[in-house]
C-alpha positions in Angstrom: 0.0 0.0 0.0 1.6 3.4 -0.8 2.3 6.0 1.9 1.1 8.7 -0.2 -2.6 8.5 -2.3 -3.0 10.3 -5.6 -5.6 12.8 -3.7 -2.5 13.3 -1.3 -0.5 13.8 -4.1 -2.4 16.1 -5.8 -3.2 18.2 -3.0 0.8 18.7 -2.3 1.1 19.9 -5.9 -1.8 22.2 -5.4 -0.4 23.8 -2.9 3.4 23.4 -3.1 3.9 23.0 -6.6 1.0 24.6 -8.9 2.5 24.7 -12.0 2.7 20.7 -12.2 -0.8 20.9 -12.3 -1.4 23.6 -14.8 1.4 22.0 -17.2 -1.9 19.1 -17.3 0.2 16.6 -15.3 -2.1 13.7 -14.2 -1.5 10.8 -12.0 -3.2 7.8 -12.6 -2.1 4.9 -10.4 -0.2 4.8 -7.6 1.4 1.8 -5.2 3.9 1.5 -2.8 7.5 1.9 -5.3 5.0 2.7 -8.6 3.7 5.2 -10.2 1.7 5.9 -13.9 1.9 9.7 -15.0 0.8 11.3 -17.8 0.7 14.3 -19.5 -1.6 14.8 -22.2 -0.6 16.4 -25.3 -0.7 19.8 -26.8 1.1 21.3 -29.6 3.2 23.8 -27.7 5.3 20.7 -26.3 6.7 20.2 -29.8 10.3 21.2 -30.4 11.5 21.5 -34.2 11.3 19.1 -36.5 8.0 18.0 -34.6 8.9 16.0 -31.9 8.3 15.9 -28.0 10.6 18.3 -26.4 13.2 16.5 -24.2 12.4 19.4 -21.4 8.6 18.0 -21.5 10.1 14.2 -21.5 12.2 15.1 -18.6 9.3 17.1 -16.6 6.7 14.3 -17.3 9.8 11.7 -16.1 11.4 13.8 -12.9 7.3 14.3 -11.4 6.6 10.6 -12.1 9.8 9.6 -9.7 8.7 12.2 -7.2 5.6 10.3 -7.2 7.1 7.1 -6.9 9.5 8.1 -4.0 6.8 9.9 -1.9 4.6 6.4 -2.2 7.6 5.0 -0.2 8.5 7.4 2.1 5.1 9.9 2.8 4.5 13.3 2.4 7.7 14.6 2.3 7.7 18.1 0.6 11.8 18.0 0.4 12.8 14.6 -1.3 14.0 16.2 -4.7 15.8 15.4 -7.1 19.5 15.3 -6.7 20.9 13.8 -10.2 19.1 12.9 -13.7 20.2 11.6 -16.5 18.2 10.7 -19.7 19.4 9.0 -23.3 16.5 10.0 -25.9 16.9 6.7 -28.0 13.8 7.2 -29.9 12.2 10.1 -31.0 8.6 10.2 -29.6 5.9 11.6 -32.0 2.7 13.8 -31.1 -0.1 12.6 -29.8 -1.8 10.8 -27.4 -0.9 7.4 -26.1 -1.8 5.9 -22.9 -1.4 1.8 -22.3 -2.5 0.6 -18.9 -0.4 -2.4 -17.9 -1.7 -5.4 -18.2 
């Protein structure tokens, strides 16, 4: 069971973090170590060449592992991120897409 619920969640970005929420970040499914994020698409995400920016990629990514950290440990407004590091091996197109796990 995760120490943190997606109401929880939502309510410490309301108030600590508001501009997660108007960026249209939304947390679907949350368990203890898990997490399943998404942002829905719009057009001003696109970078040249019409793909995803990597500055959305790594926004979407970085809130998802907040989320997943905070199911571990609780409410705990200062866990942040220390070091991140992502390899863009394929270049994502726009649109929506959204696969529950089986």
């Amino acid at each position: 069971m995760p120490k943190i619920t997606i109401t929880e969640f939502e309510r410490l970005l309301e108030t600590e973090m508001p501009w997660a929420l108007d960026s249209g970040l939304v947390l679907d499914e949350i368990g203890k170590g898990t997490a399943v994020m998404r942002l829905p698409y719009r057009k001003d995400m696109l970078r040249p060449g019409g793909t995803v920016s990597g500055p959305t990629m790594m926004m979407l990514a970085d809130a998802n592992m907040y989320a997943v950290v905070l199911s571990a440990v609780g409410e705990v407004k200062l866990a942040v991120t220390t070091s991140f590091n992502i390899n863009f091996l394929h270049r994502p197109k726009p649109g929506e897409k959204f696969r529950r796990r089986p």
